[in-house]
C-alpha positions in Angstrom: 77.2 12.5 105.0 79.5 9.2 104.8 82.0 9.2 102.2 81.5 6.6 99.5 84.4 4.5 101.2 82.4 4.3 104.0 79.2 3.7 102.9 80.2 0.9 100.8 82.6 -0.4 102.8 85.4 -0.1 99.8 88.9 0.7 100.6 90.8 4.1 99.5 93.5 3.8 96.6 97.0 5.6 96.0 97.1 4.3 92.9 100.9 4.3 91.7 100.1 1.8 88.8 99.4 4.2 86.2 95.4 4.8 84.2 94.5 1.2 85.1 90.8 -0.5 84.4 91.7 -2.4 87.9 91.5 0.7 89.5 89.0 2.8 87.7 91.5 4.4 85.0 91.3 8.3 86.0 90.2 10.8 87.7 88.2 13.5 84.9 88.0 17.5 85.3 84.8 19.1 86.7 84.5 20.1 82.8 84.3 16.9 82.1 81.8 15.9 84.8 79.4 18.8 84.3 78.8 17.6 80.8 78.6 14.0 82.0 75.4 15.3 84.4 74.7 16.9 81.5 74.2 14.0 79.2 72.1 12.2 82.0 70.1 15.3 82.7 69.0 15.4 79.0 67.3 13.9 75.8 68.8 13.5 72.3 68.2 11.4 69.3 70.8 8.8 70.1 71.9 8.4 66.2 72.1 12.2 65.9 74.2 12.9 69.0 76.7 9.9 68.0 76.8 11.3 64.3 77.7 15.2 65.2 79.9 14.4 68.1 81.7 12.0 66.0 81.6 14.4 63.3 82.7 17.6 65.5 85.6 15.5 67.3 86.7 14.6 62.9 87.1 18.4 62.8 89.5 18.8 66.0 91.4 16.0 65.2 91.8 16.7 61.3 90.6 12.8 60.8 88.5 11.7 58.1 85.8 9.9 60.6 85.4 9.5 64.0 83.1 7.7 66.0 82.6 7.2 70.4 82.0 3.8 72.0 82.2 2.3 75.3 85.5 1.6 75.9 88.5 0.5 74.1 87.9 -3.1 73.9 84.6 -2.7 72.6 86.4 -1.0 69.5 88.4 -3.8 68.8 85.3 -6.1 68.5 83.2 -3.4 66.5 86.1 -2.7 64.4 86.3 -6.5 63.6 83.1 -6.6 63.5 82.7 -3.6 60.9 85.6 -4.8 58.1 84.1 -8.5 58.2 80.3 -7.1 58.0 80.8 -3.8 55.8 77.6 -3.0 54.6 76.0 -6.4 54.7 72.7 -6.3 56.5 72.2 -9.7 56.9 75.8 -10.2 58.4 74.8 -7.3 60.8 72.1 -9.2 62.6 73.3 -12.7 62.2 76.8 -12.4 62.3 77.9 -15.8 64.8 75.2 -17.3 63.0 76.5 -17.2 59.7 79.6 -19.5 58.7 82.9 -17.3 58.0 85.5 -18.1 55.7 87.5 -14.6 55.3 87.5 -13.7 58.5 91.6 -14.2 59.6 92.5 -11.0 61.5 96.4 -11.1 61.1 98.5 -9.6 64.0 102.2 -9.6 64.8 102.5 -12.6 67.7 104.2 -10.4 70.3 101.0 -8.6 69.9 99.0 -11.1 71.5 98.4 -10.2 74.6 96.6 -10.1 78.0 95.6 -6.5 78.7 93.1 -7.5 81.5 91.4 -9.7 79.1 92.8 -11.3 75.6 93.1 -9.3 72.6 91.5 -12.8 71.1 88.4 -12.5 73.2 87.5 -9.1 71.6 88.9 -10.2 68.1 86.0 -13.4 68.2 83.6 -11.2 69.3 83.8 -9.3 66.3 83.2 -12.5 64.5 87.0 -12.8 63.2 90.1 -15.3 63.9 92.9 -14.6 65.0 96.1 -15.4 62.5 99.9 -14.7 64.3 102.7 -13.3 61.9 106.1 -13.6 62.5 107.5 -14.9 66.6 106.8 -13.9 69.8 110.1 -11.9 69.9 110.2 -10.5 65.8 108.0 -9.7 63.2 108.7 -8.0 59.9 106.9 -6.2 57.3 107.6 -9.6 55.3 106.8 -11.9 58.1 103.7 -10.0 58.8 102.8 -10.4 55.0 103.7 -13.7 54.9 101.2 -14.8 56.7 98.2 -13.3 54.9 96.2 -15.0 52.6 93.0 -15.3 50.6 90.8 -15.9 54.2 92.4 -12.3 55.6 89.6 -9.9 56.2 92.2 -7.0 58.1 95.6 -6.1 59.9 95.7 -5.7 63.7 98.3 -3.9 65.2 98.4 -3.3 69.3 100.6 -0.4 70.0 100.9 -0.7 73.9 103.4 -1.4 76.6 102.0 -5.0 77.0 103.4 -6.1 73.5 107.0 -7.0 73.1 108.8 -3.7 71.9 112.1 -5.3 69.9 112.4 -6.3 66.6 108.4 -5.1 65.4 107.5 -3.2 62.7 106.6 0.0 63.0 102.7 1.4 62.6 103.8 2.9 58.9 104.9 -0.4 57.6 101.9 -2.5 58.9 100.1 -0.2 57.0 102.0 -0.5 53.9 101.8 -4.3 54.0 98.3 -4.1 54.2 97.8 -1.2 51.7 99.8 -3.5 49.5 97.0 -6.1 49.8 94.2 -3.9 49.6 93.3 -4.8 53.3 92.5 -2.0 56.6 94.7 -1.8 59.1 93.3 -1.3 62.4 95.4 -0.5 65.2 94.4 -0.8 69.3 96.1 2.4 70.7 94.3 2.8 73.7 96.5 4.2 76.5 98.1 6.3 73.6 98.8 9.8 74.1 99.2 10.9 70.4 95.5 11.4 69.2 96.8 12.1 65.6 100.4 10.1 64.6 98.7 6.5 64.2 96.5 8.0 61.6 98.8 9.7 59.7 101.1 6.6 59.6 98.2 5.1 57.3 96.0 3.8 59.5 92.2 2.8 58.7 91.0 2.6 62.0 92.6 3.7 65.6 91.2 2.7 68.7 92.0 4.9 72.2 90.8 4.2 75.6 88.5 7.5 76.9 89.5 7.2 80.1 92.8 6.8 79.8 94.9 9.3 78.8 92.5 11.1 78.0 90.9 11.2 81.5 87.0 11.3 80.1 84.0 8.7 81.4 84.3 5.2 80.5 84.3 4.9 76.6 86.2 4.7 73.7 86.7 6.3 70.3 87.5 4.9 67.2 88.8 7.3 64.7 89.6 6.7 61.3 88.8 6.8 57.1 85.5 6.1 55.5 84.0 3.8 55.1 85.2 2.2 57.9 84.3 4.0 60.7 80.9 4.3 59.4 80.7 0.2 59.6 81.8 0.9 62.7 78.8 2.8 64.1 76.9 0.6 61.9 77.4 -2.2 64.2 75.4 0.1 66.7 72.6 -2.6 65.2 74.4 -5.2 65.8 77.2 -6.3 68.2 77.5 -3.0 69.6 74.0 -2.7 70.6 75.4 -5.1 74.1 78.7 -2.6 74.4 76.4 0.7 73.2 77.9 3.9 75.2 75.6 6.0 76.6 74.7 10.1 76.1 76.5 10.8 79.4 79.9 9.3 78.0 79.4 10.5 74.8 79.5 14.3 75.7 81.7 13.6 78.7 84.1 12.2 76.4 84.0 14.8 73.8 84.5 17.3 76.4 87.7 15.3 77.5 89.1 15.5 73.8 88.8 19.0 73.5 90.6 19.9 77.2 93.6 17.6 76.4 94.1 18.9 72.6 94.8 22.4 74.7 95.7 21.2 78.0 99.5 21.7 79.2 100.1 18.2 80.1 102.9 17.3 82.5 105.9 16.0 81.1 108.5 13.2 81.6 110.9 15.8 83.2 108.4 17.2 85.6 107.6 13.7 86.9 111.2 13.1 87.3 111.6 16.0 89.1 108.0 14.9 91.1 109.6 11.7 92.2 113.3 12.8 93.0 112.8 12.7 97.0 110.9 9.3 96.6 113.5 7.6 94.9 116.5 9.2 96.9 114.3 7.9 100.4 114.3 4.5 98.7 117.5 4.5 97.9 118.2 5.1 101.9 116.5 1.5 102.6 118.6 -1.6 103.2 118.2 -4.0 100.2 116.1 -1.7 98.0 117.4 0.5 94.7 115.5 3.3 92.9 116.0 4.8 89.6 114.0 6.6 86.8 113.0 4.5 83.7 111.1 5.8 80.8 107.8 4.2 79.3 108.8 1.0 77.4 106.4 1.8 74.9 107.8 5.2 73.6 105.8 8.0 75.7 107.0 10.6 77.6 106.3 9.1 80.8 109.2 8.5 83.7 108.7 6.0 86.0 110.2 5.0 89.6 111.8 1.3 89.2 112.4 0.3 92.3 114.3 -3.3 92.9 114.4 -5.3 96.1 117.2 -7.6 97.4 115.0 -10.2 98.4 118.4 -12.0 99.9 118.1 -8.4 102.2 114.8 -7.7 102.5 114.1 -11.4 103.5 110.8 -10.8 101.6 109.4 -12.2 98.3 108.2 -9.1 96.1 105.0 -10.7 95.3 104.3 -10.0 99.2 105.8 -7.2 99.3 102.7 -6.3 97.3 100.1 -7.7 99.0 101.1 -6.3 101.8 100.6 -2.8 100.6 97.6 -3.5 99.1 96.2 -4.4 103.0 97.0 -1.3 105.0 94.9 2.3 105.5 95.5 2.8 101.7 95.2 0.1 98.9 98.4 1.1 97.2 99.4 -0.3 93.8 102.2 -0.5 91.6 102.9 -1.5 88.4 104.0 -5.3 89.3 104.5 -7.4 85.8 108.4 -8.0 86.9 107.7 -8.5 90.8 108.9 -12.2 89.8 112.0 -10.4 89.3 111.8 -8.3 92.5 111.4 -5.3 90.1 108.6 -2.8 90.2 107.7 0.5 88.9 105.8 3.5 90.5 103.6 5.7 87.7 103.7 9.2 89.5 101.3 10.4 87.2 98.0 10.1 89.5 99.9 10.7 92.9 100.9 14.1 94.4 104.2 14.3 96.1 102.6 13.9 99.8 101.2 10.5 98.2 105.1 9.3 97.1 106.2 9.7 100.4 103.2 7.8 102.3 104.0 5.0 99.9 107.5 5.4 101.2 106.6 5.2 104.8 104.3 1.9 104.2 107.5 0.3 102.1 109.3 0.9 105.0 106.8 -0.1 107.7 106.4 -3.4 105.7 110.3 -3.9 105.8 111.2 -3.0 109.0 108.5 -5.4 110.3 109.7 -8.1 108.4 113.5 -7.4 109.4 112.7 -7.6 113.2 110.0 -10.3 113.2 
């Protein structure tokens, strides 16, 4: 039998970026894929499978609510959604039919970001509009309440490496600000590996990609208070019902939840010590420097930054890229500063064998541009 590379003519990955959507985000356990097949395998009331799993992942997670969707960006628009529609059953089914005056969804602006599509996008899907506090490089607690008003329906916050880290509030005083004017915060925490901390910091609703660090199916889940994550499900009936998740992610996700709240996950310290041959072969290469770097963002994830003399390596970075993306193996890297000849290797989905073959096509790429 053909592998599925074969058969569909798709290329194999080393996938050095990190859980990327691009690149199909994880890899889950065979726990985690037997009760995938076994969602698909069987029948369930749909409303009663979303209310006890949500329910039964509450308990673990010592949260008020919780609730599974199909991916993280969906629970941005449902959580828009949910705080502009509450209860209203009208608004439910009619809601970009109905003129909105109190629906400003205030974020900080270095919060406003690209994260394979705009934080916007998912913000006017839920019917609201999108109101910037404070600059691109600082917001306060008194910037971010500065710029709510009468028309503000909730607080955004995205907690995630894309966001500019300096001079923003923390997660505690959003939600004080918005505790202050009786408004939810809801905060977009989707490649977060704290299941619990956003919560307790006095948040209404937190949002987490399912296949991120969690490694489950595609999905999302949306934890939170009452009675906001039951709007939440409630918009099941209305914009969720074109984002609804299936059985199969549903108990493939809650499976995922439970093996990572007792997994022994690898640490910063261990991928250091993972990458420690990589970087000191790099480091061998004319015109290129390695070094660890820690997640910008605050986790305990260590990352390979490896620079390139361009004036030496007689190649633009960007290149340097696309080259590596054309050989046996697709091989990615984290690439936002490539315009800087700076990029970073995630170790976290690669094996040590896998460093080094990324290490051998570096070179190959080099060495063929040096002697061309």
């Amino acid at each position: 039998m053909s592998s599925v590379y074969e058969k569909y003519q798709v290329k194999p990955v080393i996938n050095a970026s990190g859980r990327m959507t691009i690149l199909g985000v994880s890899t889950p356990s065979d726990a985690v894929v037997d009760a995938v097949t076994q969602g698909m395998q069987h029948y369930f009331e749909m409303h009663d499978l979303v209310e006890k799993t949500g329910q039964y992942i509450a308990r673990l997670l010592e949260t008020e609510a919780a609730t599974i969707v199909s991916c993280a960006s969906a629970g941005i628009a449902q959580s828009v959604a949910a705080v502009l529609v509450k209860d209203d059953d009208w608004l439910l089914t009619h809601l970009h039919e109905t003129p909105l005056t109190d629906n400003e969804i205030v974020l900080p602006k270095g919060h406003n970001v690209n994260f394979g599509a705009p934080v916007g996008a998912m913000v006017a899907l839920g019917g609201g509009r999108l109101v910037e506090a404070g600059y691109a490089n600082e917001c306060s607690a008194r910037q971010l309440a500065a710029a709510i008003t009468p028309h503000t329906a909730a607080v955004l916050y995205i907690k995630s490496h894309h966001c500019v880290q300096k001079s923003m509030l923390t997660v505690s005083e959003a939600a004080q600000v918005a505790r202050e004017h009786q408004l939810p915060l809801i905060v977009d925490a989707a490649a977060e590996e704290d299941l619990r901390c956003y919560y307790q910091a006095g948040a209404d609703l937190v949002i987490y990609s399912g296949a991120k660090a969690l490694e489950g199916p595609t999905s999302g889940l949306v934890i939170g208070r009452q009675p906001w994550v039951g709007w939440v499900q409630r918009q099941s009936g209305g914009i969720g019902r074109a984002m609804k998740v299936g059985k199969e992610g549903i108990l493939g996700l809650a499976c995922a939840i439970e093996q990572y709240l007792h997994a022994q996950h690898e640490t910063g310290q261990q991928m250091v010590a993972k990458m420690a041959p990589f970087i000191e072969a790099l480091n061998q290469l004319d015109g290129v420097q390695a070094r660890v770097v820690w997640d910008a963002a605050g986790r305990d994830i260590a990352r390979a930054e490896i620079t390139f003399n361009e004036a030496i390596t007689g190649l633009p970075t960007g290149q340097l890229l696309e080259q590596l993306k054309q050989g046996e193996h697709a091989i990615y890297f984290r690439g936002y500063k490539a315009n800087s000849g700076i990029v970073e290797a995630d170790v976290r989905s690669v094996d040590a064998q896998q460093l080094m073959t990324i290490f051998h096509s570096i070179r190959a790429v080099l060495n063929k541009e040096t002697t061309a």
